[in-house]
C-alpha positions as CSV (number, residue, x, y, z in Angstrom):
1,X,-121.2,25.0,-61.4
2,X,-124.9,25.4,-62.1
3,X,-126.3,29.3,-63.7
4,X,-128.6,29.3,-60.8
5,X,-125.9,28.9,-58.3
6,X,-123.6,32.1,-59.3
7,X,-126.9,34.3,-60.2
8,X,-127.8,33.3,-56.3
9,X,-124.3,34.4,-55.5
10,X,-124.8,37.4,-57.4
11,X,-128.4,37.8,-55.8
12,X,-126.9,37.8,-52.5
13,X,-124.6,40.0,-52.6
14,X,-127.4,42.7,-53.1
15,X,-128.0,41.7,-49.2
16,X,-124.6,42.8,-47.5
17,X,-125.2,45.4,-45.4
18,X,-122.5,47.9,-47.6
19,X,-125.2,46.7,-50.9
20,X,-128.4,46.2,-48.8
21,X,-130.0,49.6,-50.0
22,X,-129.3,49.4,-53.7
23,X,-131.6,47.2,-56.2
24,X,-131.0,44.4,-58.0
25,X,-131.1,44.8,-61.7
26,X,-132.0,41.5,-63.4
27,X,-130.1,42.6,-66.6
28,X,-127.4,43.3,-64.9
29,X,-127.2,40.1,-63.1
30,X,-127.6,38.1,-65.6
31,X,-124.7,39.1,-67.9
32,X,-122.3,39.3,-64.8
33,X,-123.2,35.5,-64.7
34,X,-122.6,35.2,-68.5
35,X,-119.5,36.6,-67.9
36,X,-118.8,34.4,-65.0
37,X,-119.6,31.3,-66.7
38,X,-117.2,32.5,-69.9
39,X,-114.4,32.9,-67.6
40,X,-114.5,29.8,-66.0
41,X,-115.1,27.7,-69.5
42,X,-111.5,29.4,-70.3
43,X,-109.7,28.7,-67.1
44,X,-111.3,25.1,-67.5
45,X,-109.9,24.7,-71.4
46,X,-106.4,26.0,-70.0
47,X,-106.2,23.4,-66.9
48,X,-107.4,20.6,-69.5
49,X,-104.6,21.7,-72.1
50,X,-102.1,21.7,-69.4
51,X,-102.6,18.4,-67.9
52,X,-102.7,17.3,-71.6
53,X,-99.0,18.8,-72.5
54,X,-97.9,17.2,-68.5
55,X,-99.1,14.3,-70.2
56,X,-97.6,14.1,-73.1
57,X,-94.1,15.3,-71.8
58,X,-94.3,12.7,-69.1
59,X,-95.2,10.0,-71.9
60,X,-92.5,11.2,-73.7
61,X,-89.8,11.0,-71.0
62,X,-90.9,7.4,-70.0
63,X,-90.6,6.7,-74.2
64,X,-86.8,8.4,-73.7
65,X,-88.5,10.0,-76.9
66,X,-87.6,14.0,-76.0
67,X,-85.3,15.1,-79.1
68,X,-87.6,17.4,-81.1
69,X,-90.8,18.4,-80.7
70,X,-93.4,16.4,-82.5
71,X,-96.5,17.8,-84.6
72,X,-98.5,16.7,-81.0
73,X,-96.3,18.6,-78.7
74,X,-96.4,21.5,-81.4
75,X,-99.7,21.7,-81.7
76,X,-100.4,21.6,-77.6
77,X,-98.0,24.5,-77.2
78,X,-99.8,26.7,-79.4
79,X,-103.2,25.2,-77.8
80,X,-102.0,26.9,-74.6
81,X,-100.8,29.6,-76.2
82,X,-104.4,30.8,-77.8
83,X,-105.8,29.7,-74.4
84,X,-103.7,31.7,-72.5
85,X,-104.0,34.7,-75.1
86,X,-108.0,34.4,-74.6
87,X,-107.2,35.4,-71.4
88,X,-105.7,38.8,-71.8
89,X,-107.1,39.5,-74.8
């Protein structure tokens, strides 16, 4: 998703009916879409790290390799972790 296309989003909400009186602060605008683009960066990174572990685990069943987790498996688990921990924090 392009800047331009949530700042349009953003721009166009100033034209509901409920926000059609109020005016569009530029500022304002453009940090909401900072923010925006932030948040879905860290959804993306979590998807990515999921599919990655799904990956791994399903590599690892096919292998008949599930006994303890290796250094990999370790080190995707507390990949997640952060990722998720970026999200409430």
């Amino acid at each position: 998703m392009e800047k331009e296309d949530i700042l349009g989003a953003l721009a166009r909400g100033y034209c509901w009916p409920l926000n059609s009186h109020k005016v569009l602060d530029p500022d304002l605008a453009e940090a909401m879409c900072e923010e925006i683009i932030n948040l879905l960066k860290r959804k993306a990174n979590i998807l990515v790290t999921a599919q990655k572990l799904r990956d791994y685990i399903l590599r690892s069943e096919m292998a008949e390799d599930v006994t303890l987790p290796s250094v990999q498996f370790r080190d995707l688990c507390l990949q997640a972790l952060g990722n998720i921990e970026g999200e409430t924090g």
